[in-house]
Structure formats: C-alpha cells, structure tokens
PAMAR-818514 format. One record per residue: x, y, z of N, C-alpha, C in turn; residue number from 1. Coordinates in Angstrom, 1 decimal, decimal comma. Atoms other than C-alpha are relative to their C-alpha. Layout:
PAMAR-818514
      nx      ny      nz     cax     cay     caz      cx      cy      cz  seq
       X       Y       Z       X       Y       Z       X       Y       Z  NUM
...
end
This chain:
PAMAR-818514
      nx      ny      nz     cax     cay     caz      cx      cy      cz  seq
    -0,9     0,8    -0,7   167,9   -42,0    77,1    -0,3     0,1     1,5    1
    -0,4     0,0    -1,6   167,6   -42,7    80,8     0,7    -0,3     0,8    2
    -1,1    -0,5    -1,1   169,9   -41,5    83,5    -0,7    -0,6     1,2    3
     0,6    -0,4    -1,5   169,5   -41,8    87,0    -1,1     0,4     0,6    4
     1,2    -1,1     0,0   167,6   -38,8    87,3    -1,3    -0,1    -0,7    5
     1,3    -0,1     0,7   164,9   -39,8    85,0    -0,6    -1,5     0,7    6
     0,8     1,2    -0,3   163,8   -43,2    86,4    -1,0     0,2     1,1    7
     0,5    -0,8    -1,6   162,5   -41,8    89,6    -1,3     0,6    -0,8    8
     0,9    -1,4     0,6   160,4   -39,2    87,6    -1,1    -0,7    -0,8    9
     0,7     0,9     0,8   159,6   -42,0    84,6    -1,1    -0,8     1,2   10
     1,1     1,1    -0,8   157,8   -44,4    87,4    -0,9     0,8     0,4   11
     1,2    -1,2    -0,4   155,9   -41,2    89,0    -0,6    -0,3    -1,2   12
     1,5    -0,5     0,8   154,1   -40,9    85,5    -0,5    -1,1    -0,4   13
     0,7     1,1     0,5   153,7   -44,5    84,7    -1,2    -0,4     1,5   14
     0,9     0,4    -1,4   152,0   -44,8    88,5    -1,0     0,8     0,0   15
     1,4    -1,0     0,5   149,9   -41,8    87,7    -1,2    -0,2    -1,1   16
     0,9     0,5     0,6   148,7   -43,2    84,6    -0,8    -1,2     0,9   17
     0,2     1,2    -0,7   147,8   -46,5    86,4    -1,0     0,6     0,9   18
     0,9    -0,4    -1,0   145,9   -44,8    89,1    -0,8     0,6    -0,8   19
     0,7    -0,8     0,8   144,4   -42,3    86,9    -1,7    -0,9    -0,8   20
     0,8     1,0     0,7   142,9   -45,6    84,8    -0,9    -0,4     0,9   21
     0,9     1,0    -0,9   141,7   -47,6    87,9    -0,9     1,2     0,5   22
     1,1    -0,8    -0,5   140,0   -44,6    89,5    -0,9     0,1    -0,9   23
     1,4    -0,1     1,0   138,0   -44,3    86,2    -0,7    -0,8     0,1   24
     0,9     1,4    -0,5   137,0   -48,0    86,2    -0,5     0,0     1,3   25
     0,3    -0,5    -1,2   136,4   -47,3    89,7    -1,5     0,7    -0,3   26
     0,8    -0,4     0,2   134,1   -44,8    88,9    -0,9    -0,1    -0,7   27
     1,5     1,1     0,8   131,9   -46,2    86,3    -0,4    -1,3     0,0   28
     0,9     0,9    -0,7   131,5   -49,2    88,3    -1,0     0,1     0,7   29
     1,2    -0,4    -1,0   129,7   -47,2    90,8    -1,1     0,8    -0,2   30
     1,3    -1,6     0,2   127,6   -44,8    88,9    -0,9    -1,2    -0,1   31
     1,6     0,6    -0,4   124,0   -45,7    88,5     0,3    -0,2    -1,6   32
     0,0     0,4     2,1   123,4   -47,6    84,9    -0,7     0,7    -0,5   33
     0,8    -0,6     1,0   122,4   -46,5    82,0    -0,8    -0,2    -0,5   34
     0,5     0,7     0,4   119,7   -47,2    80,1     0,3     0,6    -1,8   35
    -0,7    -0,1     1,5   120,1   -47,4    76,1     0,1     1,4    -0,5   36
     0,0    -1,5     0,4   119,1   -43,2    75,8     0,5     0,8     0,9   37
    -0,2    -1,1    -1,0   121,1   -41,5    78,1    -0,4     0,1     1,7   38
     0,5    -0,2    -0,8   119,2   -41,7    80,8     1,1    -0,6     1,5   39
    -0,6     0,6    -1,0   120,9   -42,6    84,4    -1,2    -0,3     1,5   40
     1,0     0,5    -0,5   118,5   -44,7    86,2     0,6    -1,4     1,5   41
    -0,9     1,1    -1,2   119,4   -46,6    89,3    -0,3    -1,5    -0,1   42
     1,0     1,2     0,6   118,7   -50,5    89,4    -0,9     0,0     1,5   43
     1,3     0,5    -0,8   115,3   -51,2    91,0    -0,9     1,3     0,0   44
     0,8    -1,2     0,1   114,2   -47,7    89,6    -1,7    -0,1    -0,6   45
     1,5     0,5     0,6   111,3   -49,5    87,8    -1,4    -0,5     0,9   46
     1,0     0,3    -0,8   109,7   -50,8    91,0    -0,1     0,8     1,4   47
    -0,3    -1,1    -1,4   110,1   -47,7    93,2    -1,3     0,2    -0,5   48
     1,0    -0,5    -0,2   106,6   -46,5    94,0    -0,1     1,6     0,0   49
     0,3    -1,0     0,0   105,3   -42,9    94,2    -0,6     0,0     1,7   50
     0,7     0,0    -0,9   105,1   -42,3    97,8    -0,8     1,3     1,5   51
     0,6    -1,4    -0,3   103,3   -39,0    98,1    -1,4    -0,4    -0,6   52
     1,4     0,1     0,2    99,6   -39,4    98,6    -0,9     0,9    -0,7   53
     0,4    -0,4     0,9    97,5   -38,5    95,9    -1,4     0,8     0,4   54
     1,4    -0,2    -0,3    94,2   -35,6    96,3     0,2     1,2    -0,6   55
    -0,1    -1,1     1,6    93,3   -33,0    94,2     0,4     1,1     0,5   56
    -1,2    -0,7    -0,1    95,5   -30,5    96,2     1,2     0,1    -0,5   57
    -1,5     0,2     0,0    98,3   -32,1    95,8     0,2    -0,2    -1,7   58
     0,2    -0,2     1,7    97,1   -32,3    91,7     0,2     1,5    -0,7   59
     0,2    -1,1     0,1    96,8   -28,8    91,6     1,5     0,9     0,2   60
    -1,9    -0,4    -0,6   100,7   -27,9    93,2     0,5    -0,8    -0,7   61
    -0,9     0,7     1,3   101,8   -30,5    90,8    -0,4     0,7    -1,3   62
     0,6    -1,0     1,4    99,8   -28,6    87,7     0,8     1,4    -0,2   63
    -0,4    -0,9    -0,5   101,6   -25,6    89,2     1,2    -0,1    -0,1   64
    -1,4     0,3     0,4   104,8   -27,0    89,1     0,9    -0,4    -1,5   65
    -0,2     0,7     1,3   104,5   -28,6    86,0    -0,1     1,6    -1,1   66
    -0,3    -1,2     0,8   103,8   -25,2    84,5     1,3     1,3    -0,3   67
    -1,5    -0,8    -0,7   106,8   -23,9    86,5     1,4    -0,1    -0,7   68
    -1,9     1,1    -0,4   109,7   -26,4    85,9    -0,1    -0,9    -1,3   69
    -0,2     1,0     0,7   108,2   -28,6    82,8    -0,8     0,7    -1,9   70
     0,9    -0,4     1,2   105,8   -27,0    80,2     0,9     1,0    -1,1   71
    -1,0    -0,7     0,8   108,3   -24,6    78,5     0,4    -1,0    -1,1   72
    -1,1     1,3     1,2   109,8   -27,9    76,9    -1,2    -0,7    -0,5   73
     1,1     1,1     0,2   106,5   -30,5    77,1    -0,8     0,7    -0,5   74
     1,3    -0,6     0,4   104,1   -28,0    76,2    -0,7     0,1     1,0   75
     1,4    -0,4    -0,8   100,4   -26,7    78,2    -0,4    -1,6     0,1   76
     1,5     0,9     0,0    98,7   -29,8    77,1     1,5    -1,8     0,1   77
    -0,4     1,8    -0,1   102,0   -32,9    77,6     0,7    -0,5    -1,4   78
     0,3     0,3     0,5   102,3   -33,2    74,3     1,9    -0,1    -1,1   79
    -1,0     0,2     0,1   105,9   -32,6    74,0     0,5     1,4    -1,2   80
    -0,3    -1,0     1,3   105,8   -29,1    71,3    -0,3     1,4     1,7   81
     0,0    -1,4    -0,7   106,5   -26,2    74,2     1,1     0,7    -1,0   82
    -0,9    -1,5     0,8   108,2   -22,8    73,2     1,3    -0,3    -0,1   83
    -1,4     0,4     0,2   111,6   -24,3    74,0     0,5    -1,3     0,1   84
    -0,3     1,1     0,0   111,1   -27,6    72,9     1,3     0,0    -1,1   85
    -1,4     0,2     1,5   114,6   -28,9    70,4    -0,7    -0,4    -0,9   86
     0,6     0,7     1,1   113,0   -29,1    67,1     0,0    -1,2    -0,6   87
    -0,7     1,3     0,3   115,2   -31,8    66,2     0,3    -1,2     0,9   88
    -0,1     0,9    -1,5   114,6   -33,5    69,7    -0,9     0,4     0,8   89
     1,2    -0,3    -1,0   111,2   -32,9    70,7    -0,2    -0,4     1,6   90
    -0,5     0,8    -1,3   110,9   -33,4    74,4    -1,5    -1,3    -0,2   91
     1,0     1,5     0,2   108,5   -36,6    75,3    -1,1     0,4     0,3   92
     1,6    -0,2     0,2   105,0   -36,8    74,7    -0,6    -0,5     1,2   93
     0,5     0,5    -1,3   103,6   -37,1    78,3    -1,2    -0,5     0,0   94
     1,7     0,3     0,3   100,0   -37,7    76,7    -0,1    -1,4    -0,5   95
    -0,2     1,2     0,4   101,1   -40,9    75,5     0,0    -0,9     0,9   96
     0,6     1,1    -0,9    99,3   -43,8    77,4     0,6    -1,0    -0,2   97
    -0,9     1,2     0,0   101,6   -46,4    76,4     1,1     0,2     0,3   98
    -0,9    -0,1    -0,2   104,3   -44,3    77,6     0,3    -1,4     1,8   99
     0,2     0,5    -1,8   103,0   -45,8    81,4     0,8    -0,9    -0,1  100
    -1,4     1,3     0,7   104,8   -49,0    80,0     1,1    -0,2     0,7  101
    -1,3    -0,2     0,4   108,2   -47,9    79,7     0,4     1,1     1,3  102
    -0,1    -0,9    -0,5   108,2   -45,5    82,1    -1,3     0,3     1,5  103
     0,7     0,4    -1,4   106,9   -46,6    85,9     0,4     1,2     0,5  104
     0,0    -1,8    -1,2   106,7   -43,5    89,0     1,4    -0,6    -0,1  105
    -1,5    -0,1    -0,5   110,6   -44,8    89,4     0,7     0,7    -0,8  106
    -0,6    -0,1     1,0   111,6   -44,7    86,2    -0,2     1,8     0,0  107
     0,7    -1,5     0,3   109,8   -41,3    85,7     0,6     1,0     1,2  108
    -0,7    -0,9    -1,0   111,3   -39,7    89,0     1,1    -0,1    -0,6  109
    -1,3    -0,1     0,2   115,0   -40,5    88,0     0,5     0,3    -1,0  110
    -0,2    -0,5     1,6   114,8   -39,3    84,6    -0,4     1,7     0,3  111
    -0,1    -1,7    -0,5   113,5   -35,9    86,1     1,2     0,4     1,2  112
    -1,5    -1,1    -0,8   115,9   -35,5    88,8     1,1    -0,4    -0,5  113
    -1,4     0,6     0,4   119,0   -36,9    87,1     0,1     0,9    -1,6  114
     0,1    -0,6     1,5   118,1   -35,4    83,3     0,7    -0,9    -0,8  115
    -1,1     0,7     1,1   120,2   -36,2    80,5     0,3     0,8    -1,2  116
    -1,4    -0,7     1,4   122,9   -34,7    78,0    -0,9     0,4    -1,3  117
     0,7     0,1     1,8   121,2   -35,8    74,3    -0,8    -1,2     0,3  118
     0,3    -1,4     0,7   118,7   -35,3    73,3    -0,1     0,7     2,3  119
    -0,4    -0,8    -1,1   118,8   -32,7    76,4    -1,5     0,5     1,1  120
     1,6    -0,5    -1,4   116,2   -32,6    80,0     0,7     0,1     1,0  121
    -1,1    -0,3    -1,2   117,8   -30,7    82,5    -0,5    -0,8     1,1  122
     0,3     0,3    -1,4   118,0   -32,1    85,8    -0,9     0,6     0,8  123
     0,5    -0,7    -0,7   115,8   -31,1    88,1     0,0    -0,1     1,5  124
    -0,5     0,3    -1,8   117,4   -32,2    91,6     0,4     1,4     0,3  125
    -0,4    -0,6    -1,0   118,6   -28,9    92,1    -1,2     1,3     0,4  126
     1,2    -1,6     0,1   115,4   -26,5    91,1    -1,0    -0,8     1,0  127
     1,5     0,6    -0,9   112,9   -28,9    93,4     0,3    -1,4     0,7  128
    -0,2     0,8    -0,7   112,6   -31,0    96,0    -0,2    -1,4    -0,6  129
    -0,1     1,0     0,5   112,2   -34,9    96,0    -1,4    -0,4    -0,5  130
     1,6     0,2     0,0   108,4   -34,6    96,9    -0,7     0,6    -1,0  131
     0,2    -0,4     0,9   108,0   -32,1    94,2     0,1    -0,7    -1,1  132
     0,0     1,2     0,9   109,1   -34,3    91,8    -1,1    -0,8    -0,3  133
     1,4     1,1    -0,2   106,4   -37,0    93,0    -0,7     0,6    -0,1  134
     1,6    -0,5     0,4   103,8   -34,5    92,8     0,1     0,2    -1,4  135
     0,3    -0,3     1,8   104,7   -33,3    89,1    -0,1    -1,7    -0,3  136
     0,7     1,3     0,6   104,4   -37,2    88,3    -1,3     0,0     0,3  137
     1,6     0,5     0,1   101,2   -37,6    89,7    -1,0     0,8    -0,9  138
     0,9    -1,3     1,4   100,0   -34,5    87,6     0,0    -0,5    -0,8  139
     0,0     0,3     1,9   101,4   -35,8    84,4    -0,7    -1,1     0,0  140
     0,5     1,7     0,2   100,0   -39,3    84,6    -1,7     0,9    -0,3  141
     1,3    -0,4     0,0    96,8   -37,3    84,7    -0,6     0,8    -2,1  142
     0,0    -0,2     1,5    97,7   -35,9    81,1    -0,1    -1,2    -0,9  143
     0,0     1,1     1,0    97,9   -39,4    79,8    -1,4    -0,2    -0,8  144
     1,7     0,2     0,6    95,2   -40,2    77,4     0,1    -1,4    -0,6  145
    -0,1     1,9     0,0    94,1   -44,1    77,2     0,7    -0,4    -1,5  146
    -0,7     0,0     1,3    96,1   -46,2    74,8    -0,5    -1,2    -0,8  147
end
C-alpha cells in the first residue's frame, strides 16, 4: 500500500533504475565494437599501419619479447601449442600465412593490447608499451610461413 511516506522513496528507486539503464546503453554505445570472437577492436583497426620501423634490431627485441610476454601460450616456433596453451582453446597459430588476411598490423595490435575473456589472451597494455607491441608484430609476421 502506499502512504505518503513511500511515494518519495518509490520515485527515488524507479529514477535509479532509469538512470542505471541509460548509463549502460550509454556505455556500450561508446565502447570499441566487437568483432564476432570476443575480440574488442576499434573501427578503422584494419587500416592502422605498423608505425615502428622495421631492422633486424628491432627483430631481435621483438623475438625477445615475444619469448617474454607471448611464447608460453603460442609456443617457440608460433604455432599456437606453448606450455600454457588451453587445451580446449589452443591459442592462435601465428605460422599461419593466411592468417595475414584476417588479421592486418591494426587488427593484430588491438587484439594484443585489449586481449579477450573466451577463449582467453590476456591483455597486454599493461605488461608493455605501445611500441613494444609493434615490434612483437613485426617479429611474428616473420614466423608466418607462405600460404
């Protein structure tokens, strides 16, 4: 039954819900889309370039990093069977030349620093910089084997 005293109180929770709602829509208007697996990929991530110049230094500190921050999951050789790959959710076969496709320097940067849930690739925005990033790409492209 409502009194007095409850109308006041009732409108507070229906205005709460209400706000509560819009701020959600709110907020998954603005995130970055998704793409069909999880991934959170910004739009125009497919025609972002790599813009860390490429020399077999900078191959070598990406090899280094990739041993660091990626090989555990992908494996030594890319191939996606490392020591703590998910059995039931191998990580991705980086040796795979038709991955290039599907998977441009944009795409491939915002899938390493962003990660994703399931199947599960941690983020890596907080363990390495942005450049780092760009150099472990340019390393792995080096694992690809023609398709």
């Amino acid at each position: 039954m409502l009194t007095k005293s409850t109308v006041p109180l009732l409108g507070m929770i229906v205005t709460s819900i209400y706000l509560t709602f819009a701020f959600d829509v709110a907020n998954v208007a603005t995130q970055a889309p998704d793409d069909s697996n999880g991934w959170h990929l910004p739009e125009g991530a497919a025609a972002e370039r790599n813009p860390v110049p490429v020399n077999d230094a900078l191959l070598a500190r990406g090899q280094n990093l990739y041993k660091a921050k990626c090989q555990r999951c992908h494996g030594g050789d890319g191939a996606g069977h490392g020591p703590e790959a998910d059995p039931d959710h191998p990580a991705g076969d980086l040796t795979d030349g038709r991955a290039a496709l599907r998977n441009p320097d944009g795409v491939m940067f915002y899938k390493i620093w962003n990660g994703r849930a399931k199947p599960k690739m941690p983020a890596m925005k907080t363990d390495m910089t942005r450049t780092d990033v760009w150099t472990v790409i340019h390393y792995v492209k080096t694992l690809r084997k023609s398709s």
